[in-house]
N, CA, C and O atoms as a CHARMM CRD file, in Angstrom:
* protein
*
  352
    1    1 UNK  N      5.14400  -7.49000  36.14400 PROA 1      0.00000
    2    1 UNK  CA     5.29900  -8.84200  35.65600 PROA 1      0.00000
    3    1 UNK  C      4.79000  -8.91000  34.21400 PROA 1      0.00000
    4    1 UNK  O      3.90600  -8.13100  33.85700 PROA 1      0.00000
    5    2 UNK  N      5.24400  -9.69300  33.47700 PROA 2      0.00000
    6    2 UNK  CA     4.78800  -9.59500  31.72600 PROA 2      0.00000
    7    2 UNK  C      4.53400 -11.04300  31.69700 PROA 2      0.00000
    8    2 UNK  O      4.85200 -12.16700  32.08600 PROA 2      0.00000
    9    3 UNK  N      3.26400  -9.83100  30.53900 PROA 3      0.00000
   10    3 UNK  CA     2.31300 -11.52400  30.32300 PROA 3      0.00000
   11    3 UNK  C      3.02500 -12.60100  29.82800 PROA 3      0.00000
   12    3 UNK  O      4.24300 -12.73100  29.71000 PROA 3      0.00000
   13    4 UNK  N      2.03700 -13.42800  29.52600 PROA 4      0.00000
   14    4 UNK  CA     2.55200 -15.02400  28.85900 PROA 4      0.00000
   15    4 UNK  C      3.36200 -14.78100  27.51900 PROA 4      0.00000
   16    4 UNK  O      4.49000 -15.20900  27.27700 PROA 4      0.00000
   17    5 UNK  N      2.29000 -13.74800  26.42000 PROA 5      0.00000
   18    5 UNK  CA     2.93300 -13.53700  25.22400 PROA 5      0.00000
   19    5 UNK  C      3.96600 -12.84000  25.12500 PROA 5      0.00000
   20    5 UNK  O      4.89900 -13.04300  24.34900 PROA 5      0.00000
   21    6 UNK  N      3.86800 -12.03800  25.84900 PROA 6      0.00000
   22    6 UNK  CA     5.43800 -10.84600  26.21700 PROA 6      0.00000
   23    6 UNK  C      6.66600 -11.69600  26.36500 PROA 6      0.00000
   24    6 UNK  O      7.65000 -11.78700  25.63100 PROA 6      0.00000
   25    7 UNK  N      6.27300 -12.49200  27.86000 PROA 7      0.00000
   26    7 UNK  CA     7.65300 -13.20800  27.82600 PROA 7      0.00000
   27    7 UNK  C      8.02400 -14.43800  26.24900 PROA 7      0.00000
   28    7 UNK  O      9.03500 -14.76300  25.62600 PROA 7      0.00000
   29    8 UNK  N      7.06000 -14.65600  26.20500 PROA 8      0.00000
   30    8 UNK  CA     7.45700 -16.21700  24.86600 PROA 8      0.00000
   31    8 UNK  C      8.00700 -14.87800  24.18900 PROA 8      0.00000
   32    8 UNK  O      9.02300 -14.52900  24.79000 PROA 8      0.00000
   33    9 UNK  N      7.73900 -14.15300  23.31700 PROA 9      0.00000
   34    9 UNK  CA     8.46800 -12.84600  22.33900 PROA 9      0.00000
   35    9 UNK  C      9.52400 -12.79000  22.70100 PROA 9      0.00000
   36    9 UNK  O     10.37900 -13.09200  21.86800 PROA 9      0.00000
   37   10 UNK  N     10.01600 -12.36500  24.15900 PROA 10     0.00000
   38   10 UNK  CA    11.22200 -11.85300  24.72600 PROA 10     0.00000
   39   10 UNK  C     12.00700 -12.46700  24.11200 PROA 10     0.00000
   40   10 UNK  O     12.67900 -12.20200  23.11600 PROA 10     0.00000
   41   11 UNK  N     11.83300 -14.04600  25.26900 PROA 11     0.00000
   42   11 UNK  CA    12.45900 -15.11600  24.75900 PROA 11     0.00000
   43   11 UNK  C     13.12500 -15.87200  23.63200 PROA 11     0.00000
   44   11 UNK  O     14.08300 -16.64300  23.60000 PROA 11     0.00000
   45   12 UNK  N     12.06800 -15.26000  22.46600 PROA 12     0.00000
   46   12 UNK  CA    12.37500 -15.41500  20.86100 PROA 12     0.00000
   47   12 UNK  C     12.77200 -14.79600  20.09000 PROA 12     0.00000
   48   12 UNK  O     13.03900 -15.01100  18.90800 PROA 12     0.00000
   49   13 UNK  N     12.89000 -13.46100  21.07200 PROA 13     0.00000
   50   13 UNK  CA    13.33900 -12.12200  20.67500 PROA 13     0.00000
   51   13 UNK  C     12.57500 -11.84100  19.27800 PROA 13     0.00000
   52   13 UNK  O     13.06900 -11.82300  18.15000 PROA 13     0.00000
   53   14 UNK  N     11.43400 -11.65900  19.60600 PROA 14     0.00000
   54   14 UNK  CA     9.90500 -11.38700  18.50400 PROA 14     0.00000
   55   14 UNK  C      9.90400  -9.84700  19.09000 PROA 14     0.00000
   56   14 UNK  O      9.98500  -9.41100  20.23900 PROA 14     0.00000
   57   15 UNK  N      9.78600  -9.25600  17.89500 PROA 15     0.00000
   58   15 UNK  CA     9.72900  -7.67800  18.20300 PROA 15     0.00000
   59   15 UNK  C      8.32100  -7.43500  19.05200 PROA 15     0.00000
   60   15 UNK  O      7.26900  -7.64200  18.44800 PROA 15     0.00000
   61   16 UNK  N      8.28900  -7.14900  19.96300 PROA 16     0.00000
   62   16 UNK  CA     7.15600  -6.16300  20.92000 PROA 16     0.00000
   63   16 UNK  C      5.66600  -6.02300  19.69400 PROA 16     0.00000
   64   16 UNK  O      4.56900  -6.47600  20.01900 PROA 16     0.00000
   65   17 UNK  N      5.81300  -5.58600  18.82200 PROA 17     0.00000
   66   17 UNK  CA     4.72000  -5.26100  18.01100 PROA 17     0.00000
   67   17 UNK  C      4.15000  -6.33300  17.51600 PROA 17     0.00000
   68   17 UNK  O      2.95600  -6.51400  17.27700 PROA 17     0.00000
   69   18 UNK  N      4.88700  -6.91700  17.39400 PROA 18     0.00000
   70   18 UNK  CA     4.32100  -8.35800  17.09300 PROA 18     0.00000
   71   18 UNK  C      3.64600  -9.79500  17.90000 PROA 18     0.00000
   72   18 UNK  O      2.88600 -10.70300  17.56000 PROA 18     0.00000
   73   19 UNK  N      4.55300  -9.34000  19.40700 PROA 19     0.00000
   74   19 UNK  CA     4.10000 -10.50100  20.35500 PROA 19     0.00000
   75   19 UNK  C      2.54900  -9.96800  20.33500 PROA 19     0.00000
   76   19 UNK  O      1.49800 -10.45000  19.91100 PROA 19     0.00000
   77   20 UNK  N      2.94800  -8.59100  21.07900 PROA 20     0.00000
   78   20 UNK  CA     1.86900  -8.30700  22.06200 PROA 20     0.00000
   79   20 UNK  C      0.73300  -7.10000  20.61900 PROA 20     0.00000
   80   20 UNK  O      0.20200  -6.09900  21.10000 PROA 20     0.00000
   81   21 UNK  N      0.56300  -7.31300  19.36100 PROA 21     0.00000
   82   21 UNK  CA    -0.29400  -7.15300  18.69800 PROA 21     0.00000
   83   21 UNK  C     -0.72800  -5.76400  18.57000 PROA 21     0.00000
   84   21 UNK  O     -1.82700  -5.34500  18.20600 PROA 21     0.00000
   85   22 UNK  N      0.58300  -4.95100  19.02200 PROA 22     0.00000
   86   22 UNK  CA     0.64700  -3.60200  19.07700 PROA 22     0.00000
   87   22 UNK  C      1.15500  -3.03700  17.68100 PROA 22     0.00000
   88   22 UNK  O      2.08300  -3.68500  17.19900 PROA 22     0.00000
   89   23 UNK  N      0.65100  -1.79400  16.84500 PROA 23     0.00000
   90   23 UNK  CA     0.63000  -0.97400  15.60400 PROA 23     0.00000
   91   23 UNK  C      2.07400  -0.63200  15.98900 PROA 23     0.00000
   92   23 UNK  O      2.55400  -0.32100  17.07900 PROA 23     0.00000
   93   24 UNK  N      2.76800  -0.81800  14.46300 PROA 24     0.00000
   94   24 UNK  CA     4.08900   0.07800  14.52000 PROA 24     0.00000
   95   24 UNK  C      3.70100   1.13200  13.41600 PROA 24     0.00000
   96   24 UNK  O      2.86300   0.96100  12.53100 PROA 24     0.00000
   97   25 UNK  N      4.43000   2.19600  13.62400 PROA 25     0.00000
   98   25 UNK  CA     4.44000   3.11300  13.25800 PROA 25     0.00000
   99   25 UNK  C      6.02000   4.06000  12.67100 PROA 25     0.00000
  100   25 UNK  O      7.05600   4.18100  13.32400 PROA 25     0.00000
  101   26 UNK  N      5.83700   4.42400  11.75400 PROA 26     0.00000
  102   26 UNK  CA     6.85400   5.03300  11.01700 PROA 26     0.00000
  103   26 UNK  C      6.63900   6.01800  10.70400 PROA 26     0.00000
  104   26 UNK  O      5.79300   6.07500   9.81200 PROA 26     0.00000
  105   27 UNK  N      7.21200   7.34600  11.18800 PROA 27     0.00000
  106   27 UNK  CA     7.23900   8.78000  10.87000 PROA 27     0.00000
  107   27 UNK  C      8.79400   9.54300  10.02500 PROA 27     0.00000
  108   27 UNK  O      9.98400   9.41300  10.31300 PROA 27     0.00000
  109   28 UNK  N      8.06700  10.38900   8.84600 PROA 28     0.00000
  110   28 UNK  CA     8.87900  10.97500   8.29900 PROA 28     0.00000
  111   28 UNK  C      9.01400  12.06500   8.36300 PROA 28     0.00000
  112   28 UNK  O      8.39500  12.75000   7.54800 PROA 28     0.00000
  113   29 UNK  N      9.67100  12.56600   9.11800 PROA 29     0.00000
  114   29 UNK  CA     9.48400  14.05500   9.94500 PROA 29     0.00000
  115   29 UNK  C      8.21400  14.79000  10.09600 PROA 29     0.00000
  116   29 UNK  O      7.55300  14.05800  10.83200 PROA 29     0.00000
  117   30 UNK  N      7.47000  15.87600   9.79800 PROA 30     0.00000
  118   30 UNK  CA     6.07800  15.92100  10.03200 PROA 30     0.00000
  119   30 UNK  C      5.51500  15.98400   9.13200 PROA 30     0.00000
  120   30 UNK  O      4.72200  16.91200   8.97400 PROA 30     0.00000
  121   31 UNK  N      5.68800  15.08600   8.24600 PROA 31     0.00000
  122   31 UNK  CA     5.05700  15.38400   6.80100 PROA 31     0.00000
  123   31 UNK  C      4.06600  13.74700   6.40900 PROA 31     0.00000
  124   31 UNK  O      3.21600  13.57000   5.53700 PROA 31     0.00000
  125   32 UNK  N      4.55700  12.87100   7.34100 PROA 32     0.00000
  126   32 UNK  CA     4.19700  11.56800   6.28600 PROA 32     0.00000
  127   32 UNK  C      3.93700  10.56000   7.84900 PROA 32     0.00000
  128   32 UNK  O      4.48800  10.82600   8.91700 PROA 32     0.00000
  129   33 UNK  N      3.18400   9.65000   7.67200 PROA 33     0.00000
  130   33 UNK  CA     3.01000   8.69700   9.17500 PROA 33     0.00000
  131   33 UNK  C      2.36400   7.39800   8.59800 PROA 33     0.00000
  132   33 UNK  O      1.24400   7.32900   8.09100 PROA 33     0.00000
  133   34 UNK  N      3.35000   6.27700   8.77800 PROA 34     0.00000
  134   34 UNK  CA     2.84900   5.21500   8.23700 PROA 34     0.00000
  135   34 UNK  C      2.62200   4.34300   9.88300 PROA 34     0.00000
  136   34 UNK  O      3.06500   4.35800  11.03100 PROA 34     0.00000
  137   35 UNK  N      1.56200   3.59700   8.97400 PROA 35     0.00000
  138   35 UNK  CA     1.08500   2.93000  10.45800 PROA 35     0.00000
  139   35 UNK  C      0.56800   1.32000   9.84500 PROA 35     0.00000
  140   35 UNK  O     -0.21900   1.07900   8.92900 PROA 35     0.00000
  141   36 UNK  N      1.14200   0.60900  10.50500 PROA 36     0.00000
  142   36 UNK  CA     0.97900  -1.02000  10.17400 PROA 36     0.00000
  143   36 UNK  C      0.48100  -1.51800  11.26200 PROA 36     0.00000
  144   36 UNK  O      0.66100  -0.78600  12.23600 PROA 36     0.00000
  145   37 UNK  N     -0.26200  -2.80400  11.54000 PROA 37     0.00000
  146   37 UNK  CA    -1.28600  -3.43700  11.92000 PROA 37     0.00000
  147   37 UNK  C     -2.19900  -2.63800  12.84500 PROA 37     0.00000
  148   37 UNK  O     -2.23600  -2.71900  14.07300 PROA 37     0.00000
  149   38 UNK  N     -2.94900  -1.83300  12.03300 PROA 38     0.00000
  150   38 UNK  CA    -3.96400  -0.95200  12.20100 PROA 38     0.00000
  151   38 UNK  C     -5.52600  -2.29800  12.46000 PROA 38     0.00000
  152   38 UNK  O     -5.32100  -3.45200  12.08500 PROA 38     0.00000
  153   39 UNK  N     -6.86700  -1.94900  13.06800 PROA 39     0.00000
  154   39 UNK  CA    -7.96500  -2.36300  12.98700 PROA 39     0.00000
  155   39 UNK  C     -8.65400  -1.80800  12.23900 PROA 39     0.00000
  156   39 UNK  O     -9.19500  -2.39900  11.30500 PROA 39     0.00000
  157   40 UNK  N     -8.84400  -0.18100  12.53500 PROA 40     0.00000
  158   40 UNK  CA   -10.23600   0.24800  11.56400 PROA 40     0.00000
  159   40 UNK  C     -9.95100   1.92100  12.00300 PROA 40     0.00000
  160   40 UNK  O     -9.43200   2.31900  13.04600 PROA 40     0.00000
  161   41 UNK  N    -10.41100   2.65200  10.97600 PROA 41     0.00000
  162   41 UNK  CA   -10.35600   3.69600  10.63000 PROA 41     0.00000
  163   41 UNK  C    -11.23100   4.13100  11.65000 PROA 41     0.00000
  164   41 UNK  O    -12.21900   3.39600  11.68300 PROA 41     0.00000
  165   42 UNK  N    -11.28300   5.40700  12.85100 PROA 42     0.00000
  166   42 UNK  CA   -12.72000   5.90600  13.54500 PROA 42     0.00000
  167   42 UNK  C    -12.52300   6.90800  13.46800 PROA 42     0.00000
  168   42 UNK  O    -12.88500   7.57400  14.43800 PROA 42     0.00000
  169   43 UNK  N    -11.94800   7.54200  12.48600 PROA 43     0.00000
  170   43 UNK  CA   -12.93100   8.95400  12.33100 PROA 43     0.00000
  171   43 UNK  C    -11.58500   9.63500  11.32900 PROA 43     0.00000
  172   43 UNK  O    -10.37900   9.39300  11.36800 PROA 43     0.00000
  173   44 UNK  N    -12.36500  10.54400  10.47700 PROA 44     0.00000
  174   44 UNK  CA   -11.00600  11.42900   9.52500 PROA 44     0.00000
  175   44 UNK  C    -11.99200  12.36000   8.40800 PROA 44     0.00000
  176   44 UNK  O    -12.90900  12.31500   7.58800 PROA 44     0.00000
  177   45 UNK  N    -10.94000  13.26600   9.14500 PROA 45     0.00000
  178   45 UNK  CA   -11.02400  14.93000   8.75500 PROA 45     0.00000
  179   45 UNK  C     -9.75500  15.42400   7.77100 PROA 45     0.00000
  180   45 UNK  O     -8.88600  14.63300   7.40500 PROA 45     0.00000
  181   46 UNK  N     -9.76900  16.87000   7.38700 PROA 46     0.00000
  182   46 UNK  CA    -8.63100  17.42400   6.89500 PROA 46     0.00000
  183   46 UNK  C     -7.48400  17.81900   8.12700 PROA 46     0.00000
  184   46 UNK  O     -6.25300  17.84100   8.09900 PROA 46     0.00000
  185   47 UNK  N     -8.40600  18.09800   9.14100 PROA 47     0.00000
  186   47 UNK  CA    -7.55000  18.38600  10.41900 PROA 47     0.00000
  187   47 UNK  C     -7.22900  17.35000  11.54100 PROA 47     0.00000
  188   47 UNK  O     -6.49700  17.76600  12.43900 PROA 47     0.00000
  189   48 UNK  N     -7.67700  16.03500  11.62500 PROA 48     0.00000
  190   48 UNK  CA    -7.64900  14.87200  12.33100 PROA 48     0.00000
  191   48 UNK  C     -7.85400  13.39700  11.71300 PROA 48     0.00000
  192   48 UNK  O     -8.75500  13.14100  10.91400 PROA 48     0.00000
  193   49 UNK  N     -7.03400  12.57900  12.11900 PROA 49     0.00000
  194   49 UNK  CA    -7.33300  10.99400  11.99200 PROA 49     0.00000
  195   49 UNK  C     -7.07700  10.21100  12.91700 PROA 49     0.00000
  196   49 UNK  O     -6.01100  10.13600  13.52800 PROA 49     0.00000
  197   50 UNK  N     -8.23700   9.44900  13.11200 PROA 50     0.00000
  198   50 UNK  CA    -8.38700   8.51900  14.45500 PROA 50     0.00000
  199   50 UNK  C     -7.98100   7.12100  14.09300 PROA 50     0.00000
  200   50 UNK  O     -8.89500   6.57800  13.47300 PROA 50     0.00000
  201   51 UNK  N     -7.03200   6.41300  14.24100 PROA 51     0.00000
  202   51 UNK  CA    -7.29100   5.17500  14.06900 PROA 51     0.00000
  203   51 UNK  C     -7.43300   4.33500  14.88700 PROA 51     0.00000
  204   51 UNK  O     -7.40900   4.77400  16.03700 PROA 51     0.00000
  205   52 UNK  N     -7.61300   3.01200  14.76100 PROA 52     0.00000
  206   52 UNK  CA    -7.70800   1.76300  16.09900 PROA 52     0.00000
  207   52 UNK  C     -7.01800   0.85400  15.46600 PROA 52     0.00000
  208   52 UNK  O     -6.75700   0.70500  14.27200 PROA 52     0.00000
  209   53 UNK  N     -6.61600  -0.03800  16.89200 PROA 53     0.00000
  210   53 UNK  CA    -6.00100  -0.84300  17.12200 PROA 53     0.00000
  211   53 UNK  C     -6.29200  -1.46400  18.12400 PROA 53     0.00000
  212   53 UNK  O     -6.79100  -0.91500  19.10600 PROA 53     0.00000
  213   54 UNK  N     -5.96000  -3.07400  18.03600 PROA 54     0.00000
  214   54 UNK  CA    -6.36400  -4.10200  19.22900 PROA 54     0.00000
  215   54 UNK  C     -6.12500  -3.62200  20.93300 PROA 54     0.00000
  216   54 UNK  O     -6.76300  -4.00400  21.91400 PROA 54     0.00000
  217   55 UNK  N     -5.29600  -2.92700  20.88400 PROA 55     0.00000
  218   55 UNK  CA    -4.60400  -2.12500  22.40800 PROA 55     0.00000
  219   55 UNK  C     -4.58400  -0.81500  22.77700 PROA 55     0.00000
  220   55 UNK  O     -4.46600  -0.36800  23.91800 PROA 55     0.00000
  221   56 UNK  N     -4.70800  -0.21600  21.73900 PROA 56     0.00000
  222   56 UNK  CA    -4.86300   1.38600  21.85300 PROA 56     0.00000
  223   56 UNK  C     -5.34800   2.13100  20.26500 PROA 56     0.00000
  224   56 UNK  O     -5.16900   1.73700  19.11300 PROA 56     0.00000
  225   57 UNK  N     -6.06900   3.44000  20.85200 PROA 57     0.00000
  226   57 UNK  CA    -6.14800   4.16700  19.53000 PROA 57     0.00000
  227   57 UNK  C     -5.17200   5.00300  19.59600 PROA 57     0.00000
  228   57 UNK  O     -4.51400   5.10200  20.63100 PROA 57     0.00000
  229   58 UNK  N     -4.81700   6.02600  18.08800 PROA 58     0.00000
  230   58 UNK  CA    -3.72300   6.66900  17.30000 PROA 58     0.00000
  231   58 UNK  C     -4.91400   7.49000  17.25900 PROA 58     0.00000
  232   58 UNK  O     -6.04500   7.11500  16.95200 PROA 58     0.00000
  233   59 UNK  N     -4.32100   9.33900  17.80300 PROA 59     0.00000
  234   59 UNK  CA    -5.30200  10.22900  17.06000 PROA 59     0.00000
  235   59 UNK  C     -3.77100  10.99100  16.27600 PROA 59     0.00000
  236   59 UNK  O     -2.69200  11.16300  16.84400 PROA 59     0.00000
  237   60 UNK  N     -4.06500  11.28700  15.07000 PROA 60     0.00000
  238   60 UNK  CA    -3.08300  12.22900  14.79500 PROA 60     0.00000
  239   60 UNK  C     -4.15800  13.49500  14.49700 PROA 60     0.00000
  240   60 UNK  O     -5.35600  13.34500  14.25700 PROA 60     0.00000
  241   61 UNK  N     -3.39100  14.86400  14.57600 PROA 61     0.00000
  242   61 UNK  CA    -3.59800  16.01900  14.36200 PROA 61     0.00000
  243   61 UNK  C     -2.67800  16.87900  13.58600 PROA 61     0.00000
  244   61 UNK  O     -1.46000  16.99500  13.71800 PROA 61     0.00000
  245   62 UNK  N     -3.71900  17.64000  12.50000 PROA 62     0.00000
  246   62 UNK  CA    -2.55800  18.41900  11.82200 PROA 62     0.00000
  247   62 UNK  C     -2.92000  19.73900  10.95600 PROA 62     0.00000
  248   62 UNK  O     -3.52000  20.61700  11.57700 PROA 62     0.00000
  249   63 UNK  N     -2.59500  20.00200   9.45600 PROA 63     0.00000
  250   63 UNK  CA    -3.68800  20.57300   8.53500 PROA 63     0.00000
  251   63 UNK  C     -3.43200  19.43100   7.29700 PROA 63     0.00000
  252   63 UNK  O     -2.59200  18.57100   7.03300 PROA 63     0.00000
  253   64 UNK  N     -4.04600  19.69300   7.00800 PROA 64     0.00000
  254   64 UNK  CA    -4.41600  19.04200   5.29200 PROA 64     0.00000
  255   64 UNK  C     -4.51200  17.96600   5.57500 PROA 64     0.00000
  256   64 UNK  O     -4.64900  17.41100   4.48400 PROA 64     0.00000
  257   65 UNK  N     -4.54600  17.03900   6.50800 PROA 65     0.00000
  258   65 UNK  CA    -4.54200  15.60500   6.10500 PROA 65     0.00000
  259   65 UNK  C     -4.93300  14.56700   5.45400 PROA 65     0.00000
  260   65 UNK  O     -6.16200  14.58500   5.51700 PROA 65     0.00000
  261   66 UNK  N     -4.54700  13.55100   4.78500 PROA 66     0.00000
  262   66 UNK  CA    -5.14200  12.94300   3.86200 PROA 66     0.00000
  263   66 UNK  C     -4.16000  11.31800   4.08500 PROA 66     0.00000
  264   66 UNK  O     -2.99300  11.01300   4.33000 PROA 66     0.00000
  265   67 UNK  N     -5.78500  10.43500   3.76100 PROA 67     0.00000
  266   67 UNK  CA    -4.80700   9.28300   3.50200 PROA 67     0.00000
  267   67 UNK  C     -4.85900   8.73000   2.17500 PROA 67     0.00000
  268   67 UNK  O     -5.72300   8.45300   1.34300 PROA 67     0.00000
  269   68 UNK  N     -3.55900   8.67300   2.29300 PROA 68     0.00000
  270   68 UNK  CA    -2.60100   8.63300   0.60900 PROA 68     0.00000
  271   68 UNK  C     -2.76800   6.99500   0.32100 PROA 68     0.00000
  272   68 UNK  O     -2.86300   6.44100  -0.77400 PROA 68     0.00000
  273   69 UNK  N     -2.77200   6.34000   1.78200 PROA 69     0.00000
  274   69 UNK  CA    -2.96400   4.42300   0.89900 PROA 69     0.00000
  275   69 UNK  C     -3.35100   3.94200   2.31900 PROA 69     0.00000
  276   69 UNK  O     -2.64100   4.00200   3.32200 PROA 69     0.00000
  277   70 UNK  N     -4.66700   3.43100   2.21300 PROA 70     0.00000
  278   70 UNK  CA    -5.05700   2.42000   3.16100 PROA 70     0.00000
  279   70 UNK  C     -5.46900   0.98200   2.77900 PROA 70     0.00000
  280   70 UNK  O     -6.53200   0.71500   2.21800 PROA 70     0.00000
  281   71 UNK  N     -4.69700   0.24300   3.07200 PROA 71     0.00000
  282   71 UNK  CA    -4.83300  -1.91600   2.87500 PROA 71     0.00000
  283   71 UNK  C     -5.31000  -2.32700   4.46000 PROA 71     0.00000
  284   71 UNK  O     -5.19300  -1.57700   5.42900 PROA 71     0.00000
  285   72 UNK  N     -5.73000  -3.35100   4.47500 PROA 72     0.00000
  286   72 UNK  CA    -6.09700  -4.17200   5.59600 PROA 72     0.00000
  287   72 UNK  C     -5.40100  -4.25700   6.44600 PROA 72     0.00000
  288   72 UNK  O     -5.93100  -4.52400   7.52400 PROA 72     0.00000
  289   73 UNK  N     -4.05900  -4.10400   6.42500 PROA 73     0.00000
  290   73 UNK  CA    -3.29800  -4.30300   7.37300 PROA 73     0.00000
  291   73 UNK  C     -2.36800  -2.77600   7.75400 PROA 73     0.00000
  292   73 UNK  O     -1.96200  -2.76300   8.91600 PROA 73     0.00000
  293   74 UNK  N     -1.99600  -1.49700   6.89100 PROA 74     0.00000
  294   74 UNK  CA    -1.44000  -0.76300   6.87500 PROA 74     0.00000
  295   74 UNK  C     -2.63100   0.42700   6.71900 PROA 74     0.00000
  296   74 UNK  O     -3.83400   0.17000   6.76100 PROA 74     0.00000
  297   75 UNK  N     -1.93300   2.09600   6.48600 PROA 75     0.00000
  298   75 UNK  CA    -2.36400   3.32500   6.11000 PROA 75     0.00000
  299   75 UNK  C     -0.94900   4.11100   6.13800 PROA 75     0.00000
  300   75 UNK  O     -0.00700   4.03800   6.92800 PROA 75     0.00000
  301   76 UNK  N     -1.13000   4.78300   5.13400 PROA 76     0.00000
  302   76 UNK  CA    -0.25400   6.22000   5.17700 PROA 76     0.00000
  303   76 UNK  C     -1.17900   7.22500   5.14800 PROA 76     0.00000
  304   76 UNK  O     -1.93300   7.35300   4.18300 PROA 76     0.00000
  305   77 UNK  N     -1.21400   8.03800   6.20600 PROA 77     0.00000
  306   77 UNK  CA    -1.32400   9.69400   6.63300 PROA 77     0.00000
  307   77 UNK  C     -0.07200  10.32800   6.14500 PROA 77     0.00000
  308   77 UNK  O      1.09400  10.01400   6.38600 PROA 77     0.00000
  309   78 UNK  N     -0.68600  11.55400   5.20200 PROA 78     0.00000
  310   78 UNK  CA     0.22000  12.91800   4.64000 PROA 78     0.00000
  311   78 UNK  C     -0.58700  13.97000   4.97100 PROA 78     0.00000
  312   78 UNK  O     -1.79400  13.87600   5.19400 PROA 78     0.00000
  313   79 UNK  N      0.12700  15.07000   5.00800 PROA 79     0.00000
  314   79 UNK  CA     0.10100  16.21500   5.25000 PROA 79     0.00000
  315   79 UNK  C      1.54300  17.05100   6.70700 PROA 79     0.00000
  316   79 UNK  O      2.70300  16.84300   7.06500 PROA 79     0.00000
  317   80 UNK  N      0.29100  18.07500   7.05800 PROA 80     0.00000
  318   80 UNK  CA     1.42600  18.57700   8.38600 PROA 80     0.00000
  319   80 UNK  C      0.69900  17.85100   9.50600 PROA 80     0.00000
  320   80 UNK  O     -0.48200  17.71400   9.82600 PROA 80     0.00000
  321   81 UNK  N      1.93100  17.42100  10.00000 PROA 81     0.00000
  322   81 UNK  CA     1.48800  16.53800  10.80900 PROA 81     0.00000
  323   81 UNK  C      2.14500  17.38300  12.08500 PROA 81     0.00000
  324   81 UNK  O      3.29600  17.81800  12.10800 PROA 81     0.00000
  325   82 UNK  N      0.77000  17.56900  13.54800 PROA 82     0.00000
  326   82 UNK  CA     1.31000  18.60200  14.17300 PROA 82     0.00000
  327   82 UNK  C      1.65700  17.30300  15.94000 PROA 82     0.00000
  328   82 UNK  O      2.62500  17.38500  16.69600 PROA 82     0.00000
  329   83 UNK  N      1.04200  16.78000  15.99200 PROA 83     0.00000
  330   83 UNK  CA     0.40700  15.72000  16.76700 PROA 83     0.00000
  331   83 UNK  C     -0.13100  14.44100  17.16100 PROA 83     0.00000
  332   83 UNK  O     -1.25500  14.04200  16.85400 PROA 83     0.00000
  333   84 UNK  N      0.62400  13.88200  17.78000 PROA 84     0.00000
  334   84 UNK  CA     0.28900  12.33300  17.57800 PROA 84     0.00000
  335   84 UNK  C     -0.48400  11.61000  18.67900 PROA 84     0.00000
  336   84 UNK  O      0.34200  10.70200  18.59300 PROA 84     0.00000
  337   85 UNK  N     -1.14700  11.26200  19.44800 PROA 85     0.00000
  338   85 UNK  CA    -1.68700  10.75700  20.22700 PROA 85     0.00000
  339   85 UNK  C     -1.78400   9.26900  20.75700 PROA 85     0.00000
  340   85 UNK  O     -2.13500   8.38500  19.97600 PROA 85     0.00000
  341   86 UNK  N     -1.48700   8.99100  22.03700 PROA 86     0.00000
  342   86 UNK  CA    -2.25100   7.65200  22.05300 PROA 86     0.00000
  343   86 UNK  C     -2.59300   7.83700  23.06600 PROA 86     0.00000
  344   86 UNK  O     -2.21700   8.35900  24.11600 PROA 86     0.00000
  345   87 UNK  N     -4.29500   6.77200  22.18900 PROA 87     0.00000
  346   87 UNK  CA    -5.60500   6.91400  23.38700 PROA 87     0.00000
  347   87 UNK  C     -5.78000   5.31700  24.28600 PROA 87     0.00000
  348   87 UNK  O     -6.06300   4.25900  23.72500 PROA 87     0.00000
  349   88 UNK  N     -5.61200   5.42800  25.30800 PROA 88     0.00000
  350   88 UNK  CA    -5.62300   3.56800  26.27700 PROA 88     0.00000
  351   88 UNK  C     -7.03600   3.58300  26.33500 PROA 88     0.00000
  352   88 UNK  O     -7.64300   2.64500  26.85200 PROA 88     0.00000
């Protein structure tokens, strides 16, 4: 059964990421990973980045990683990107 906000979205045909306050994410083959309505950065290495979000965390895994632009609401991760994760 789907929640209250799920269904009003459906209904309004409000994209999923938006009802229910879930990160979208955009990958450019394994090189580049953009990620929009992010919470907070928890943890980042050359070989890992953890992020959060209201519903789940994002671990990515890779080599070199680096973030190339982080704003309040977005981040881009570059490098090789080997692995993507989500943590409930």
């Amino acid at each position: 059964m789907k929640n209250p906000r799920e269904a009003l979205g459906d209904a309004w045909g409000v994209p999923k990421d938006v009802s229910l306050d879930l990160p979208h994410m955009t990958v450019s083959g394994n090189k580049e990973l953009y990620i929009e309505n992010y919470k907070a950065l928890l943890s980042y290495d050359s070989g890992s980045i953890v992020v959060g979000s209201r519903k789940l965390g994002i671990a990515v895994t890779g080599k070199n990683l680096e973030i190339k632009s982080i704003r309040r609401d977005d981040i881009l991760i570059t490098g090789e990107i080997l692995h993507i994760e989500y943590k409930i």
